[in-house]
C-alpha positions in Angstrom: 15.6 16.3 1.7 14.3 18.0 5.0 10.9 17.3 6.6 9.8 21.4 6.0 11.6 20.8 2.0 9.1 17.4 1.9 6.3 19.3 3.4 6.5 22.0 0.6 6.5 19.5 -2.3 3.6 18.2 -0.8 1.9 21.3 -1.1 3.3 22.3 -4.7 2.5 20.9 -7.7 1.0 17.5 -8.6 4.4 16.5 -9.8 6.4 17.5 -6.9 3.8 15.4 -4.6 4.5 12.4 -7.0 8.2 12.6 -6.2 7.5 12.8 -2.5 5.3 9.5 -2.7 8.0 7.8 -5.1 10.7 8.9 -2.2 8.5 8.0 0.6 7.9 4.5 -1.2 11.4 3.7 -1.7 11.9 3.4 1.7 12.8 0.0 2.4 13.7 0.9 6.3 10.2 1.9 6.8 8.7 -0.3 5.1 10.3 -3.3 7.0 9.4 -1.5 9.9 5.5 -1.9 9.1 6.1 -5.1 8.0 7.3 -6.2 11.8 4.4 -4.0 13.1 1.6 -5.5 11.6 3.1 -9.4 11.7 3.8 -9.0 15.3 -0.3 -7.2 15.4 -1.8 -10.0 13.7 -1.8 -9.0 10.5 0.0 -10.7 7.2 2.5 -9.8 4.8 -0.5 -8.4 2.6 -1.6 -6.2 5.3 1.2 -4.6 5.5 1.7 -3.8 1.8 -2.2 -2.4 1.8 -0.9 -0.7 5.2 1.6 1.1 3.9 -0.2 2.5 0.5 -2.8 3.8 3.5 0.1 5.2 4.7 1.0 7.7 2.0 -2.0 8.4 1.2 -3.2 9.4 4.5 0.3 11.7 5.2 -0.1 13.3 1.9 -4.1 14.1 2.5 -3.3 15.1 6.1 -0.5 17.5 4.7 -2.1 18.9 2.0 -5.3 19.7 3.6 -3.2 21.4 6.7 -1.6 24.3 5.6 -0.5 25.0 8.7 1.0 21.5 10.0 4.6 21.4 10.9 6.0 18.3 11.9 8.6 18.7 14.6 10.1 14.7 15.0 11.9 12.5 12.1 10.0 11.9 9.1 10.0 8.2 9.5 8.9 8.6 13.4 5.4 10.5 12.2 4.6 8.3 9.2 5.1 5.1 11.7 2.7 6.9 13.8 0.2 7.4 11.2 0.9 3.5 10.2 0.1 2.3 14.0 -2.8 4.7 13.8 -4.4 3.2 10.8 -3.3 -0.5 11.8 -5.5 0.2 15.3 -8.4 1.5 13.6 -8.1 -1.5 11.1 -8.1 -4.2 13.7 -10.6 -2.5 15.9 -13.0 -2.9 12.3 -11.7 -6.5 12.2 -12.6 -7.1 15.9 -16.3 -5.8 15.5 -17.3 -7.5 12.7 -16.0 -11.1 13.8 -19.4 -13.2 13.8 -20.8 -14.7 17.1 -20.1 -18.1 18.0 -23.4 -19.6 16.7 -22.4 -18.1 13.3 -18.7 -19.1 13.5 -19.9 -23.1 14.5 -21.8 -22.6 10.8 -19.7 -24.4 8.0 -20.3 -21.0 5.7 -19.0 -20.4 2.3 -17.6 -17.3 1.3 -20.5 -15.9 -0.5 -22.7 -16.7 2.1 -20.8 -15.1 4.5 -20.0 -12.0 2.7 -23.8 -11.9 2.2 -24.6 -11.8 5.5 -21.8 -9.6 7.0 -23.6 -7.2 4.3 -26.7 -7.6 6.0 -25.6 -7.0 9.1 -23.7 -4.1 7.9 -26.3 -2.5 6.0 -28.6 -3.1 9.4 -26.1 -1.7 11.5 -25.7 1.9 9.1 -29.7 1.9 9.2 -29.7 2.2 13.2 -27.1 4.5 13.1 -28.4 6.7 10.7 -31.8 7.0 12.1 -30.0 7.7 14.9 -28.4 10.7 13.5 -31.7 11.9 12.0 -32.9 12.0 15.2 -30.7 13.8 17.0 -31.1 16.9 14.1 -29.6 17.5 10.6 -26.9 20.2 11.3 -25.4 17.3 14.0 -25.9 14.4 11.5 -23.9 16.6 9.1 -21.0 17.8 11.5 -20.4 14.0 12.8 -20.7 12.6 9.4 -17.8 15.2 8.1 -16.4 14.6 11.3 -16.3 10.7 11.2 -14.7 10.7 7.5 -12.0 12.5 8.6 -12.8 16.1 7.7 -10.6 19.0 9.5 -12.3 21.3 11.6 -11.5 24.0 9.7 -12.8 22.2 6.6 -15.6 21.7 8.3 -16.2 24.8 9.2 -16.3 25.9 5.2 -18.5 23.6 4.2 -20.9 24.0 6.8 -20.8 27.6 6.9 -20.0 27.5 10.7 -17.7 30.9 11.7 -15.2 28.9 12.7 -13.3 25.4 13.7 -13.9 26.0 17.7 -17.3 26.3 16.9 -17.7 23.1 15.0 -15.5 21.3 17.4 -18.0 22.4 20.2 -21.2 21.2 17.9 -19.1 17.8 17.2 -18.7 17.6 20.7 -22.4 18.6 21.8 -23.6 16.1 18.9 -21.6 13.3 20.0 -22.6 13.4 23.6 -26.3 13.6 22.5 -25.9 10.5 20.6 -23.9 8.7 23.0 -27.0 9.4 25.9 -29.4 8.3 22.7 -27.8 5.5 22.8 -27.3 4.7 26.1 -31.0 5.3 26.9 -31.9 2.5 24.1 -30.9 -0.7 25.4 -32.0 -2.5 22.6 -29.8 0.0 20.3 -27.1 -0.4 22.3 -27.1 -3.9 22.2 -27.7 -3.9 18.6 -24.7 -2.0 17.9 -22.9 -3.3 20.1 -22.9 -6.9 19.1 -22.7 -6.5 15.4 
């Protein structure tokens, strides 16, 4: 089956995008590729089994919510790419919520510790979403879409903006008002940057 054949499923009927997924998950090449990836990325056999599902999932949402992408290297080539991409963003996650040192020398159980990383978590979102409040509703909205990885273009619709380089210039404007917020908080950015 080609890529552009694969593509077309995808964007058929629920059934056809089944069969993709079923194909795609047969794939024992690819699969022990990921495997290698995240065991050599310090991850486990587990985390690449969750990695993969993420995967699929994330090719068939990209795909499906992209009319118009074309994918112009070997199948396996882009969905390894997707796979690095979400095993990055899963150990930078991992990396900012490790505990510091005077928490790690604590002997904690696990529902102690799962309470407080939920503290801190639930702090953290707080900050950040006063943050956002402050910095206006139309840019909370357009990084919020943005940072749950909406399209432009969807985007756009929901927001009633005229078009995708217009919301990519308000993510932009947004961002960069947040980031000088930010910035010009030292106790914000220390707050989220240590948590």
């Amino acid at each position: 089956m080609s890529v552009q054949e694969l593509l077309a499923k995808i964007r058929g009927t629920e059934r056809e995008r089944a069969d993709v997924v079923k194909w795609i998950y047969t794939d024992t090449q690819l699969k022990a590729a990921i495997k290698r990836y995240v065991l050599r990325h310090h991850g486990n056999e587990e985390d690449a089994v969750i990695l993969f599902d993420e995967m699929i999932v994330q090719f068939i949402k990209s795909v499906f919510s992209n009319r118009n992408l074309t994918i112009e290297v070997e199948l396996s080539a882009y969905l390894m790419g997707i796979s690095k991409h979400l095993w990055y963003a899963e150990s930078k996650k991992r990396m900012k919520f490790n505990t510091t040192d005077s928490l790690e020398s604590h002997d904690w159980d696990s529902k102690e510790e799962s309470s407080l990383v939920s503290i801190l978590n639930r702090e953290k979102w707080t900050l950040l979403d006063k943050l956002l409040t402050n910095i206006g509703k139309n840019c909370k909205e357009v990084l919020m879409y943005w940072a749950n990885g909406y399209a432009m273009e969807e985007i756009a619709s929901k927001l009633n903006y005229k078009s995708d380089g217009m919301v990519r210039k308000k993510k932009s404007l947004c961002l960069q008002e947040l980031i000088t917020l930010v910035h010009n908080n030292p106790q914000i950015h220390q707050a989220l940057k240590h948590e």
